[in-house]
C-alpha positions in Angstrom: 0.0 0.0 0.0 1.6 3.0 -1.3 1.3 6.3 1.8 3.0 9.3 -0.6 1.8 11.1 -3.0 3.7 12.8 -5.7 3.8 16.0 -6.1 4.7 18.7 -8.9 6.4 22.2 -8.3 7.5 25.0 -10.3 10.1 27.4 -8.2 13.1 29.9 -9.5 15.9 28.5 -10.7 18.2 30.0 -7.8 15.7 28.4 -5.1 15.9 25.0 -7.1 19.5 25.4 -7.4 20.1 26.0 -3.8 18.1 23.0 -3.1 20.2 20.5 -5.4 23.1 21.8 -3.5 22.0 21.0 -0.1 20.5 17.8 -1.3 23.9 16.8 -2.6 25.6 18.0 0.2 23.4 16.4 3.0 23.0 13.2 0.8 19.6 13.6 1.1 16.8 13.4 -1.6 14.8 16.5 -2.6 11.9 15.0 -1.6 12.7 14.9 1.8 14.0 18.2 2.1 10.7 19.4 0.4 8.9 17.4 2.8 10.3 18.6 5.9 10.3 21.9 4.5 6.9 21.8 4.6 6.0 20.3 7.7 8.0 23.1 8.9 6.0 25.3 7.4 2.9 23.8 8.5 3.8 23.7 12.2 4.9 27.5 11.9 1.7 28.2 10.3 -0.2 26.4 13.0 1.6 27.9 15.7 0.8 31.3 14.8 -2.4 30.6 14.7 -2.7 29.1 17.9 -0.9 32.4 19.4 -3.4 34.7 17.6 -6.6 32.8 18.9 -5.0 32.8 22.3 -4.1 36.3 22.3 -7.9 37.2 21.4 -9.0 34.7 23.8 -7.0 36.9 26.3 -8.7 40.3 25.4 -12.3 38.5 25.6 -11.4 37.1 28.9 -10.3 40.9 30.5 -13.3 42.2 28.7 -15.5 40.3 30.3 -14.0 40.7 34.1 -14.2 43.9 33.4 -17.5 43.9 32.8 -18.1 41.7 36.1 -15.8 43.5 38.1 -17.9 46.7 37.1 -21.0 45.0 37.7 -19.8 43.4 41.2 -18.5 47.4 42.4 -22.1 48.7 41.6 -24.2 45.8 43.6 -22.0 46.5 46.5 -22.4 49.9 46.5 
């Protein structure tokens, strides 16, 4: 049972150049570089993400005790 797919790119010739080098280099095959490069990508991606919905997560939060903390200083008036 095959699990990869394959995949076609077009990219500059300096980018594609500079990844023939460091495939030859690192004796490994473009595809694997590619592949990680892209799950690098991906986890980036994901991970910014994460710290934007936590960040607005964090302003609802202090809005809202605000809100309470208004609401508790006018009931104990």
């Amino acid at each position: 049972m095959r699990t990869k797919k394959k995949v076609s790119l077009t990219i500059d010739e300096d980018l594609y150049e500079a990844i023939d080098k460091a495939s030859k280099t690192l004796k490994l095959a473009k595809s694997h570089l590619a592949q990680e490069a892209f799950s690098l990508w991906l986890k980036k991606q994901t991970e910014a993400l994460m710290a934007k919905g936590y960040e607005e997560e964090a302003e609802e939060d202090k809005a809202f005790a605000d809100v309470t903390f208004d609401a508790q200083r006018e009931i104990l008036k």
